[in-house]
N, C-alpha and C positions, 0 to 999 in steps of 0.2 A: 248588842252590848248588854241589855237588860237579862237578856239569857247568861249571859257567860258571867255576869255577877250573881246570878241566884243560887247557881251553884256553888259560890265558893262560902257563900254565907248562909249559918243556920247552927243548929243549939245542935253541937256534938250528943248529947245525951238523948235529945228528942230521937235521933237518928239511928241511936244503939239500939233503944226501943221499942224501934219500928211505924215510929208512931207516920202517922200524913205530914208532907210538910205544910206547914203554914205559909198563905200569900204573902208577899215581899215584895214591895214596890222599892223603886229609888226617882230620886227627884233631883235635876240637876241645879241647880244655881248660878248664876254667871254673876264673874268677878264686874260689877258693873262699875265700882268706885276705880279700880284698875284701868277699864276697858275707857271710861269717863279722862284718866289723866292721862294716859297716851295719846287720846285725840284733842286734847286742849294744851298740847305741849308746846306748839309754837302759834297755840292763841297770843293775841295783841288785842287791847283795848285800842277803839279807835275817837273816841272822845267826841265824836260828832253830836251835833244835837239832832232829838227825831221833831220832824212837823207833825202835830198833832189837829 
């Protein structure tokens, strides 16, 4: 996947140029606040008390 986005991405101009390309990373992110409400959709509070 890292491969096949580097190529689509880069400075048109650098590239007429000639010039090296410059290294490119990509960093993914996960929808956590997303991922967080889907799994607490049919949370319930259950009002017990904890023994401490």
């Amino acid at each position: 996947m890292h491969q096949d986005l580097v190529g689509l991405f880069g400075c048109s101009d650098c590239k007429a140029a000639g010039r090296d390309p410059r290294p490119m990373f990509f960093i993914c992110i996960p929808d956590y606040e997303g991922l967080n409400r889907a799994r607490n959709l049919d949370w319930k509070p259950t009002f017990e008390k904890r023994e401490t």
